[in-house]
Biopython code that builds the backbone (N, CA, C, O; Angstrom):
import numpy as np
from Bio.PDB.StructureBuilder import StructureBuilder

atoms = [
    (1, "UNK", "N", (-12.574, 1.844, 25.856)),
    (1, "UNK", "CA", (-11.874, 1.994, 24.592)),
    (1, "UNK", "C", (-12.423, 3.237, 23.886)),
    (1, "UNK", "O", (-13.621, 3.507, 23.975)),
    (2, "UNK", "N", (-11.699, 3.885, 23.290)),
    (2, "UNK", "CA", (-12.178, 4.996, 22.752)),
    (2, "UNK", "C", (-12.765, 5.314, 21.321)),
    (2, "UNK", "O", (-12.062, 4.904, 20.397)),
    (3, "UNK", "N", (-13.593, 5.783, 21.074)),
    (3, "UNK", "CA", (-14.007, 5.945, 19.375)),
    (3, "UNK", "C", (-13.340, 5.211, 18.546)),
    (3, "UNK", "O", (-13.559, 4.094, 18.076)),
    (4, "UNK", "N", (-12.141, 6.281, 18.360)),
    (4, "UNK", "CA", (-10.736, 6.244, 17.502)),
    (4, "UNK", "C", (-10.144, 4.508, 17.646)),
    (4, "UNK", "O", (-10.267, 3.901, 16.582)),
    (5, "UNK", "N", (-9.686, 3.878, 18.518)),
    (5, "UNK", "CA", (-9.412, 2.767, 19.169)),
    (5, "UNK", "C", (-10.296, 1.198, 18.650)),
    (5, "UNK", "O", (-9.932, 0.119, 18.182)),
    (6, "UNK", "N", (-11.803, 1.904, 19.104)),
    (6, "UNK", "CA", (-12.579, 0.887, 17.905)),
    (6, "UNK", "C", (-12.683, 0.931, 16.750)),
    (6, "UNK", "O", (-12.854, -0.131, 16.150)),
    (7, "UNK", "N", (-12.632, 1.897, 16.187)),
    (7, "UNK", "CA", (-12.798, 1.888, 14.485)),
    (7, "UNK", "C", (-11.813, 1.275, 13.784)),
    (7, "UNK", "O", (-12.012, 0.587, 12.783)),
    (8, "UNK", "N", (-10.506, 1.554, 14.390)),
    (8, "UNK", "CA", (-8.862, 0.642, 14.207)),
    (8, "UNK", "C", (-9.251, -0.609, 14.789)),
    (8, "UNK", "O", (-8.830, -1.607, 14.205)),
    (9, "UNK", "N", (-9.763, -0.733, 15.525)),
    (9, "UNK", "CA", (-9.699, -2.372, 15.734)),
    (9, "UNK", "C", (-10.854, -3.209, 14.696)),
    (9, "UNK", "O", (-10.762, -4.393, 14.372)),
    (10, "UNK", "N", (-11.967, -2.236, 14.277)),
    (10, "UNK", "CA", (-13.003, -2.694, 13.640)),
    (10, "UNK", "C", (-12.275, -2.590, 12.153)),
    (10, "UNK", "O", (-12.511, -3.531, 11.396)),
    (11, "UNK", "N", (-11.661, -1.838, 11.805)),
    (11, "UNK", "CA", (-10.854, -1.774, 10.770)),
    (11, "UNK", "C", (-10.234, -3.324, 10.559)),
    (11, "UNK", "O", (-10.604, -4.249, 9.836)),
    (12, "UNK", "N", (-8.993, -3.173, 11.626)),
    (12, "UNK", "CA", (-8.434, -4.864, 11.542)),
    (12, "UNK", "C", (-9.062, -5.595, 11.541)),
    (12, "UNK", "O", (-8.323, -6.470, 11.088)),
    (13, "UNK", "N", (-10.316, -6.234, 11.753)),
    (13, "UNK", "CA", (-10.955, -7.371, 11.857)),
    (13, "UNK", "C", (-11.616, -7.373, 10.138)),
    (13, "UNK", "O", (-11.718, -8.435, 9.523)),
    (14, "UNK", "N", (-11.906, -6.414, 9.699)),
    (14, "UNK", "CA", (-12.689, -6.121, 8.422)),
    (14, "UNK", "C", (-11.359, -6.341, 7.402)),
    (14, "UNK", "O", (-11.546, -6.535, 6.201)),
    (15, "UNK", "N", (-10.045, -6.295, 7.962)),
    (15, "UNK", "CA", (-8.893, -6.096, 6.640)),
    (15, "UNK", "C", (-9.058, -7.706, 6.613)),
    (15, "UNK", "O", (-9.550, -8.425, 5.744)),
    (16, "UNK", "N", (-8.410, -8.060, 8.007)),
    (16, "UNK", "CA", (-8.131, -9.642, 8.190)),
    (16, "UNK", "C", (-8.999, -10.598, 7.857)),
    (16, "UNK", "O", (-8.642, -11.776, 7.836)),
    (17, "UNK", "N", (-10.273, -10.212, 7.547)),
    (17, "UNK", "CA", (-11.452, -11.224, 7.125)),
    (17, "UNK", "C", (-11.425, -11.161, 5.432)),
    (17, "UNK", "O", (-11.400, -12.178, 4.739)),
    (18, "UNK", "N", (-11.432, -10.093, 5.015)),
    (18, "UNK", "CA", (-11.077, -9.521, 3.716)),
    (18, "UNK", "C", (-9.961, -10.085, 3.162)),
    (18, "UNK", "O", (-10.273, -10.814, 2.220)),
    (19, "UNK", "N", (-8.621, -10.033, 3.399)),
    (19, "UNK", "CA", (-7.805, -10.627, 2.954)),
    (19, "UNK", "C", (-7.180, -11.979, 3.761)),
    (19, "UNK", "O", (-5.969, -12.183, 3.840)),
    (20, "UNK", "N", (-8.016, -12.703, 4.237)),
    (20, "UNK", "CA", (-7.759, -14.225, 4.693)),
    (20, "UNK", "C", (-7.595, -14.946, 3.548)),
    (20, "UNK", "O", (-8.268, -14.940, 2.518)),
    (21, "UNK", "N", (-6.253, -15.805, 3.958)),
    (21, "UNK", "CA", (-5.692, -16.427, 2.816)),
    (21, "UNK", "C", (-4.705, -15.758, 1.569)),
    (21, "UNK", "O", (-3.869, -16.382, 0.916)),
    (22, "UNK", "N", (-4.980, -14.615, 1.467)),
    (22, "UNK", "CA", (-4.290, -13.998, 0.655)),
    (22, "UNK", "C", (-2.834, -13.476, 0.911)),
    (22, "UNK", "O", (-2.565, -12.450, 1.535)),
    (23, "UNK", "N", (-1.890, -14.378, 0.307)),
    (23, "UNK", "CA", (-0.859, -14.323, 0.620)),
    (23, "UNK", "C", (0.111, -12.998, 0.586)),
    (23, "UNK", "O", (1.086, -12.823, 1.317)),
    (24, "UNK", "N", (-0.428, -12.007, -0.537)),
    (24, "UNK", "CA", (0.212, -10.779, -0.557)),
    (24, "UNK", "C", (-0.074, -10.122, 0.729)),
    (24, "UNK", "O", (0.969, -9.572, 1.081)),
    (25, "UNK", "N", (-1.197, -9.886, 1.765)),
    (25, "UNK", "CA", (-1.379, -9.414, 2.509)),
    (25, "UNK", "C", (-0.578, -9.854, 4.119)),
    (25, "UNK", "O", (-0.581, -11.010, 4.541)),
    (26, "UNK", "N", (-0.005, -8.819, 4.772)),
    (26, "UNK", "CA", (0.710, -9.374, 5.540)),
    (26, "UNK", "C", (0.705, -8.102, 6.808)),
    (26, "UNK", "O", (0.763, -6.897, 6.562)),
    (27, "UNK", "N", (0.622, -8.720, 8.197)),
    (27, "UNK", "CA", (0.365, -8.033, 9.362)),
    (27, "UNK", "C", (1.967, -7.923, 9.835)),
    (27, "UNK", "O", (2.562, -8.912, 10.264)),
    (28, "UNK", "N", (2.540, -6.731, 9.719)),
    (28, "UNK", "CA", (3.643, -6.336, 10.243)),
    (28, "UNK", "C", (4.005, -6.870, 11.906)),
    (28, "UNK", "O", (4.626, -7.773, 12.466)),
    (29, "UNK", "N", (3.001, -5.418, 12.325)),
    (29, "UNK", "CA", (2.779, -5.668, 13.827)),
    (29, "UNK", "C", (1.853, -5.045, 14.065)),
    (29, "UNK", "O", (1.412, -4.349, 13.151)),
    (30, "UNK", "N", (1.185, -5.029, 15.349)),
    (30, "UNK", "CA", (-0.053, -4.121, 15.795)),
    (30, "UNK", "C", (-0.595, -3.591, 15.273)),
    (30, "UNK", "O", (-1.807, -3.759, 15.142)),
    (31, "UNK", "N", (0.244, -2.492, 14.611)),
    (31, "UNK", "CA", (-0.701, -0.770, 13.774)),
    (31, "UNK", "C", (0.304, -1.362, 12.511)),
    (31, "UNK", "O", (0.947, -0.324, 12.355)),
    (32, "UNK", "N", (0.920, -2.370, 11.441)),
    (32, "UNK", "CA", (1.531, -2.044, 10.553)),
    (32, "UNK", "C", (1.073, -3.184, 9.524)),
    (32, "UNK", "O", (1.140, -4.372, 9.837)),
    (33, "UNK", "N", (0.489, -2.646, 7.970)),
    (33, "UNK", "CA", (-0.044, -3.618, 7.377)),
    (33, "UNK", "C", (0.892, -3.462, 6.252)),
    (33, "UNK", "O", (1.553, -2.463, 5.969)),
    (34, "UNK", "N", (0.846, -4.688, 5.608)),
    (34, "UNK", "CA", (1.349, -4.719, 3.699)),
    (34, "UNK", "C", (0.826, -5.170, 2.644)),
    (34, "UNK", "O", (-0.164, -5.790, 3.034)),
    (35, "UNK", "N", (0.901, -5.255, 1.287)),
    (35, "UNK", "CA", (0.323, -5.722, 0.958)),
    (35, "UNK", "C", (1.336, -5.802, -0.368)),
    (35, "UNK", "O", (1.554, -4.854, -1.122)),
    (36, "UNK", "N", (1.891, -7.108, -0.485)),
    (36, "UNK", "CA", (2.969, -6.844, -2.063)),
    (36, "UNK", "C", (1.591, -7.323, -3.314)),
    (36, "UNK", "O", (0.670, -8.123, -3.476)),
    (37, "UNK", "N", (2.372, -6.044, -4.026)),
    (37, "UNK", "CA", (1.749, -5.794, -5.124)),
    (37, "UNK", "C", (2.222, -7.008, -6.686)),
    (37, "UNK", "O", (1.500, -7.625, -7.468)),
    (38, "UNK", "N", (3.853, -6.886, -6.552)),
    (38, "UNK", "CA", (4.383, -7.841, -7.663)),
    (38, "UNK", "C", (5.563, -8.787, -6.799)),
    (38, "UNK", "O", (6.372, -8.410, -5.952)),
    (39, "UNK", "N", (5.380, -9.826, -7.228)),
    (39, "UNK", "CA", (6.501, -10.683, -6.617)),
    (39, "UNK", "C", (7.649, -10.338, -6.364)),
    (39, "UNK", "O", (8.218, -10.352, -5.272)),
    (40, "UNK", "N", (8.319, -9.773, -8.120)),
    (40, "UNK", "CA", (9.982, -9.432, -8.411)),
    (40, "UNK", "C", (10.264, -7.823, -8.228)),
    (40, "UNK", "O", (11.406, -7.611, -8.635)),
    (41, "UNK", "N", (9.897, -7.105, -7.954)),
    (41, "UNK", "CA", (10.030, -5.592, -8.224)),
    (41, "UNK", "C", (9.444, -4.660, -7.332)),
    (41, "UNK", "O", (9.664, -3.449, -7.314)),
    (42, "UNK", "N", (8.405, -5.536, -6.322)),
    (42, "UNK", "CA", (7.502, -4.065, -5.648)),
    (42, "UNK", "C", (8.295, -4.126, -4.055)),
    (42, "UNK", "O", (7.643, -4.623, -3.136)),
    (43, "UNK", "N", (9.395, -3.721, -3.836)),
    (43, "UNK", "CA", (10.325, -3.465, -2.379)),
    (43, "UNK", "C", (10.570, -1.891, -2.847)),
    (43, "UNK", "O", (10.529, -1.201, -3.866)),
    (44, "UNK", "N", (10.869, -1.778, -1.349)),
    (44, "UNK", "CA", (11.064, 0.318, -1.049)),
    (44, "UNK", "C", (12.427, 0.186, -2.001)),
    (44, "UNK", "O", (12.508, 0.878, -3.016)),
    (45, "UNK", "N", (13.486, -0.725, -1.632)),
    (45, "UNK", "CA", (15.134, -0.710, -1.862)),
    (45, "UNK", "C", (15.144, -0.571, -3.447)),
    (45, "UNK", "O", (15.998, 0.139, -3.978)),
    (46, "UNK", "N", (14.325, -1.155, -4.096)),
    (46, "UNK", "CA", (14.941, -1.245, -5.459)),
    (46, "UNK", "C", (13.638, -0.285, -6.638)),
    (46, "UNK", "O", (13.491, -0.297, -7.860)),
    (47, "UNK", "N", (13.019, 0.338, -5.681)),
    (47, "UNK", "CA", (12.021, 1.506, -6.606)),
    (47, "UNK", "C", (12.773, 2.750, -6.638)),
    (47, "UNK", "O", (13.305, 3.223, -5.634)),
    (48, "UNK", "N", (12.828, 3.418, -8.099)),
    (48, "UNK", "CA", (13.355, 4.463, -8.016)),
    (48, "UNK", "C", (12.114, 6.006, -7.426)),
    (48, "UNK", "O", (10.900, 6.167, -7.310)),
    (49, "UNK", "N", (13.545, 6.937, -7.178)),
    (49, "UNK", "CA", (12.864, 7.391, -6.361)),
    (49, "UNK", "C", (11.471, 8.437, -7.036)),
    (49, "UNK", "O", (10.689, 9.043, -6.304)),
    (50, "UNK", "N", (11.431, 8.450, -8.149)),
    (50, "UNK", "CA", (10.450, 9.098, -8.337)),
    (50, "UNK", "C", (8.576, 8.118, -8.567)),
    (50, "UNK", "O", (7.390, 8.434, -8.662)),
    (51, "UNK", "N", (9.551, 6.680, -8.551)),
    (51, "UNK", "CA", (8.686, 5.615, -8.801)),
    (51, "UNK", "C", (8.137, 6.362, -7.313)),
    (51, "UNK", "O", (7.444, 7.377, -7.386)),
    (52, "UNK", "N", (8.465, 5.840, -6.136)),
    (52, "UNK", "CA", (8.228, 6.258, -4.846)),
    (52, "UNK", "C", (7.610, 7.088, -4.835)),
    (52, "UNK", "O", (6.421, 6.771, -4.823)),
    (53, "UNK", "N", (7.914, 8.789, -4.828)),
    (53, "UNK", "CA", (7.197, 9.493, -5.166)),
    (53, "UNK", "C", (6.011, 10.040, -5.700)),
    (53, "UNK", "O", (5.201, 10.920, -5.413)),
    (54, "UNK", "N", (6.213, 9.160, -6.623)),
    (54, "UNK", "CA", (4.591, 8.920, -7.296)),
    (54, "UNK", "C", (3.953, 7.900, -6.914)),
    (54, "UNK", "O", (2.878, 7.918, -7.514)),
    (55, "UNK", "N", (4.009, 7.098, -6.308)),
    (55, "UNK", "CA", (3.453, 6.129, -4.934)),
    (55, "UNK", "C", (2.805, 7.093, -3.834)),
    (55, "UNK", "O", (1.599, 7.003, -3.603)),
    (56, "UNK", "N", (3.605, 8.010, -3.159)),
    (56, "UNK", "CA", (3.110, 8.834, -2.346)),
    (56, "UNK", "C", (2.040, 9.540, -2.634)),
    (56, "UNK", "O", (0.915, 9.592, -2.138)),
    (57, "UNK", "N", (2.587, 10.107, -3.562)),
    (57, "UNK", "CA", (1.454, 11.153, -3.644)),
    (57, "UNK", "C", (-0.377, 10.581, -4.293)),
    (57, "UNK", "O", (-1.364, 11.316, -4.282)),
    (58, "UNK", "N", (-0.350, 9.282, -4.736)),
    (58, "UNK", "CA", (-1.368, 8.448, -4.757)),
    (58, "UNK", "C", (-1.752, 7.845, -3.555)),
    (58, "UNK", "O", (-2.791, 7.208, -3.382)),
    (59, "UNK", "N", (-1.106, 8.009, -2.948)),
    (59, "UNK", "CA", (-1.308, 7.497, -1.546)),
    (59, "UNK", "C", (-2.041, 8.196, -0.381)),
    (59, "UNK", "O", (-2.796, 7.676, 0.441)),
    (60, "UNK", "N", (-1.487, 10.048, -0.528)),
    (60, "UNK", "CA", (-1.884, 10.730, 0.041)),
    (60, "UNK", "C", (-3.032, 11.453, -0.528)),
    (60, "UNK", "O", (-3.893, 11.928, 0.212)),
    (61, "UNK", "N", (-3.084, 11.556, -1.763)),
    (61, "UNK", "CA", (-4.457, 12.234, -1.982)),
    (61, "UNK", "C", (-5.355, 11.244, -2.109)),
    (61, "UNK", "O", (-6.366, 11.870, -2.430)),
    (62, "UNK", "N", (-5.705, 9.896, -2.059)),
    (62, "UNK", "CA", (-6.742, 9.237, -1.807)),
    (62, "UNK", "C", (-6.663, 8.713, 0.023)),
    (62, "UNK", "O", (-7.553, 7.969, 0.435)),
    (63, "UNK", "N", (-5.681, 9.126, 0.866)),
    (63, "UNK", "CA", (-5.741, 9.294, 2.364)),
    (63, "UNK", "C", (-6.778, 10.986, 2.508)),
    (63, "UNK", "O", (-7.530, 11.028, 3.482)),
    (64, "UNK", "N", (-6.768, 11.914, 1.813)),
    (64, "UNK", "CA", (-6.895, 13.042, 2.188)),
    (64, "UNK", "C", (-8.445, 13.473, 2.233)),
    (64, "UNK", "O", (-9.054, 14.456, 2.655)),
    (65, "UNK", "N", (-8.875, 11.977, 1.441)),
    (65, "UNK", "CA", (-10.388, 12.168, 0.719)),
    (65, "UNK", "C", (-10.844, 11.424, 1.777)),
    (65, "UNK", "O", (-11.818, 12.122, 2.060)),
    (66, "UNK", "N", (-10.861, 10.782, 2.346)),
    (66, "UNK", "CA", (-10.591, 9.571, 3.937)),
    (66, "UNK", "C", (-10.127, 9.941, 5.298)),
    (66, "UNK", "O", (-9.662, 9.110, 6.078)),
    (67, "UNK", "N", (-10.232, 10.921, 5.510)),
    (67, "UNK", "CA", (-9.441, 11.354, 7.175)),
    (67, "UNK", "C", (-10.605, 11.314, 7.819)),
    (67, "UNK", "O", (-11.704, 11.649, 7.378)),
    (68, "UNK", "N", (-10.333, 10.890, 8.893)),
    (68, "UNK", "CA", (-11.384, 9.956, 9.897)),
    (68, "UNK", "C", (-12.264, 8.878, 9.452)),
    (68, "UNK", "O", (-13.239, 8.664, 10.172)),
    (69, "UNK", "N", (-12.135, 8.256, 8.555)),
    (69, "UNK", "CA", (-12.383, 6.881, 8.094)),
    (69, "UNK", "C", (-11.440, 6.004, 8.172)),
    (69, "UNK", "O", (-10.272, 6.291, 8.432)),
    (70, "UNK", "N", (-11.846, 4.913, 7.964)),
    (70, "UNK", "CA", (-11.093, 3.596, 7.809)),
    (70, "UNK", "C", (-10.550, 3.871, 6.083)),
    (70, "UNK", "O", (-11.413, 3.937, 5.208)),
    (71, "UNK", "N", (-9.505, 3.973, 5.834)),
    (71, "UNK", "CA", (-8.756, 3.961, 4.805)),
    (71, "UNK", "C", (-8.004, 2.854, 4.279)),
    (71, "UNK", "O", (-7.714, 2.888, 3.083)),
    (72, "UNK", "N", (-7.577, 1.702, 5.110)),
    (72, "UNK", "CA", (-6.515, 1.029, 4.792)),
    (72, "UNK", "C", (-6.921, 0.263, 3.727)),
    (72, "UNK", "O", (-6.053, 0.237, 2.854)),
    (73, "UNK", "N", (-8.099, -0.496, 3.409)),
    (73, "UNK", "CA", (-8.451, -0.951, 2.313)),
    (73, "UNK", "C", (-8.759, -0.192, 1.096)),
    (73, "UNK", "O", (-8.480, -0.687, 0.004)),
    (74, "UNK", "N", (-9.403, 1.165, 1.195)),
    (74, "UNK", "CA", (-9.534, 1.478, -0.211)),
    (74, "UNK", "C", (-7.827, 1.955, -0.353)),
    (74, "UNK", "O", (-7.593, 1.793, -1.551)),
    (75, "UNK", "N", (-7.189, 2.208, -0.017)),
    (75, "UNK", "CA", (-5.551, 2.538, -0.388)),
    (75, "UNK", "C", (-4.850, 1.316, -1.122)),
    (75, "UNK", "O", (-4.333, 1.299, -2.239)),
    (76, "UNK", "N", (-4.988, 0.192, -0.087)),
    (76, "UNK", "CA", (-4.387, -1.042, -0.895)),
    (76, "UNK", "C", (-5.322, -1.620, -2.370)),
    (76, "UNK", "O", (-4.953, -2.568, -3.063)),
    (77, "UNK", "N", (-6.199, -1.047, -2.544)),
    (77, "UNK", "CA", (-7.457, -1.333, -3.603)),
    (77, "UNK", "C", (-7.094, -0.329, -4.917)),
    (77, "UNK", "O", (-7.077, -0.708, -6.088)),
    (78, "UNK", "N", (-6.796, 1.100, -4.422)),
    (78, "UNK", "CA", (-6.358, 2.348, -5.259)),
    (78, "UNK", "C", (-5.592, 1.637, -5.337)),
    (78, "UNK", "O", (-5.781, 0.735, -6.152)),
    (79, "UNK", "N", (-4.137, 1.637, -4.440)),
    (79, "UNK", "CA", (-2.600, 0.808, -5.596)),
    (79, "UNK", "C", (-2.676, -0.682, -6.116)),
    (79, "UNK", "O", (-1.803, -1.407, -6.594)),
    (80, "UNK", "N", (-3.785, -0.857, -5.906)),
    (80, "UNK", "CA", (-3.433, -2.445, -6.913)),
    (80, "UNK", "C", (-4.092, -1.551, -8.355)),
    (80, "UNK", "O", (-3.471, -1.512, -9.416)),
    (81, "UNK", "N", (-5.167, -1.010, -8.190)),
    (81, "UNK", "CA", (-5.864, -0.670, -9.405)),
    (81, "UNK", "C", (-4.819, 0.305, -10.414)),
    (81, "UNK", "O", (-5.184, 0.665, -11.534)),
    (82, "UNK", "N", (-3.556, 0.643, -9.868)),
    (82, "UNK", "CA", (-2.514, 1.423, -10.306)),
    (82, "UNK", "C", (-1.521, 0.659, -10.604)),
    (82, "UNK", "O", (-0.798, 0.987, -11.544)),
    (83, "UNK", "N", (-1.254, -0.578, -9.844)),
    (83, "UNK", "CA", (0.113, -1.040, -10.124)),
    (83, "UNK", "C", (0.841, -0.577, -11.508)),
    (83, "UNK", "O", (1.931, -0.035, -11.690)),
    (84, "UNK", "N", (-0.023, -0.934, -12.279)),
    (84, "UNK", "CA", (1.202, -1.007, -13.654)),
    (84, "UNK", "C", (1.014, 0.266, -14.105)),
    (84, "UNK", "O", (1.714, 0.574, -15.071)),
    (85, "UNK", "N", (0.303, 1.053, -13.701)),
    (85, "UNK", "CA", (1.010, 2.461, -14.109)),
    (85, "UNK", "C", (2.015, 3.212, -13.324)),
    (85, "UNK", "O", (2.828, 4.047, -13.719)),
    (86, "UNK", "N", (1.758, 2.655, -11.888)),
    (86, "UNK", "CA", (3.027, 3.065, -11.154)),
    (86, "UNK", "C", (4.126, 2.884, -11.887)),
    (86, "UNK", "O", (4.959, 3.729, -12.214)),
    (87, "UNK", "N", (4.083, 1.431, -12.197)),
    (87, "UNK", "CA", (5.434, 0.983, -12.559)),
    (87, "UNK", "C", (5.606, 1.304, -13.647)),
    (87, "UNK", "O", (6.295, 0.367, -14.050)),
    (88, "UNK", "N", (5.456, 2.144, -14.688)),
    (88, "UNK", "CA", (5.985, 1.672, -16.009)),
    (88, "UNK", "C", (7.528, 2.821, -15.804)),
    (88, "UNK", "O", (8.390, 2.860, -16.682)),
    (89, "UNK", "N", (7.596, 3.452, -14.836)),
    (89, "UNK", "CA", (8.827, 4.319, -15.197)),
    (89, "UNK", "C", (10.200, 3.490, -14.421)),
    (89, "UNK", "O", (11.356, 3.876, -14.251)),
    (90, "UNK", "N", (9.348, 1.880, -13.954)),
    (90, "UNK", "CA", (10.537, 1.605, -13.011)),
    (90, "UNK", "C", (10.519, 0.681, -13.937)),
    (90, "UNK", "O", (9.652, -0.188, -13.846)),
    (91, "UNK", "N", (11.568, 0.641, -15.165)),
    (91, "UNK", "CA", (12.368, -0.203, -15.936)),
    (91, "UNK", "C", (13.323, -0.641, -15.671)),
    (91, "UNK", "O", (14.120, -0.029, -14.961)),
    (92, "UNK", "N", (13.641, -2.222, -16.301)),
    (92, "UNK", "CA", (15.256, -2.636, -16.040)),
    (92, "UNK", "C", (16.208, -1.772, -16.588)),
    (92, "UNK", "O", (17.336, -1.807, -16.096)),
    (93, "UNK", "N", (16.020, -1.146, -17.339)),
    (93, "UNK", "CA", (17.445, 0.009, -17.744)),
    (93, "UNK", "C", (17.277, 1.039, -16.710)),
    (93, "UNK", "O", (18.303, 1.414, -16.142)),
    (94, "UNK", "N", (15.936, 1.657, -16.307)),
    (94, "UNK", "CA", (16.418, 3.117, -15.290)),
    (94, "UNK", "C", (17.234, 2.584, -14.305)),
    (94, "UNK", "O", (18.250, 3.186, -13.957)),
    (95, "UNK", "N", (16.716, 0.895, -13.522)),
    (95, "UNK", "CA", (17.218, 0.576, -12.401)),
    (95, "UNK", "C", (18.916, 0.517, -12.582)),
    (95, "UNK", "O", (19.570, 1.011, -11.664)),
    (96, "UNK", "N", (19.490, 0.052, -13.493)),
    (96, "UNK", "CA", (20.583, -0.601, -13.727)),
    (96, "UNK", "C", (21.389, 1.439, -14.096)),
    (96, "UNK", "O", (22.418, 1.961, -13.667)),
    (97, "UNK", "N", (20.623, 1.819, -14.748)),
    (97, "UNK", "CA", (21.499, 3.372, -14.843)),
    (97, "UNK", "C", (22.056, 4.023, -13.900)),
    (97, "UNK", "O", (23.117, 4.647, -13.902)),
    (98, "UNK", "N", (20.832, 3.756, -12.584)),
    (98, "UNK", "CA", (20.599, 4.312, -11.225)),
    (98, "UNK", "C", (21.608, 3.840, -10.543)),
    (98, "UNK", "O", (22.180, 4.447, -9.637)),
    (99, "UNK", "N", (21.869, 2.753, -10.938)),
    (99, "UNK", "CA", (22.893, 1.850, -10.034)),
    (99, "UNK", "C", (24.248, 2.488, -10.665)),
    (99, "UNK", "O", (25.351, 2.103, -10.277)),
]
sb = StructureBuilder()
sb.init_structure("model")
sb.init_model(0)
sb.init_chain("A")
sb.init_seg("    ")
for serial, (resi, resn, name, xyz) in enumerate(atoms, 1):
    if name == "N":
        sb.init_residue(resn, " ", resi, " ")
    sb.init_atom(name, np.array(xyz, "f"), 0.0, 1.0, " ", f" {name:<3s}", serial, name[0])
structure = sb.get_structure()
């Protein structure tokens, strides 16, 4: 197995012990993790797109500070510690305008 190969697998075992039981956390498949943030509102389909956007780019500059580390937990840790500032531009009126 290679470097790269264990650290991802040592990764998964460290997410899955970490968030055991915790229902927001959820194993896609193999390489794909989630983690819902709010019950009613946190899906790709119904965030506007700059909500998104500004998701990303919190996403990527705390990935950028992390390349060749295990990242997946401090990322899901950064966007919980953000949630509600993410969200404050995704209101029931922008959504319903958008629409």
């Amino acid at each position: 197995m290679s470097d790269d190969a264990e650290q991802q697998a040592e990764e998964i075992e460290v997410l899955k012990s970490i968030y055991e039981g915790d229902e927001n956390f959820k194993q896609v498949d193999s390489k794909t993790y989630q983690y819902k943030y709010i019950d009613d509102i946190f899906y790709n389909q119904s965030l506007l797109p700059s909500v998104k956007e500004n998701i990303l780019s919190i996403v990527n500059a705390e990935a950028d500070q992390w390349v060749g580390c295990a990242m997946t937990y401090t990322i899901f840790e950064g966007l919980k510690e953000k949630v509600k500032e993410i969200l404050e531009a995704q209101t029931e009126e922008a959504v319903v305008a958008r629409v």
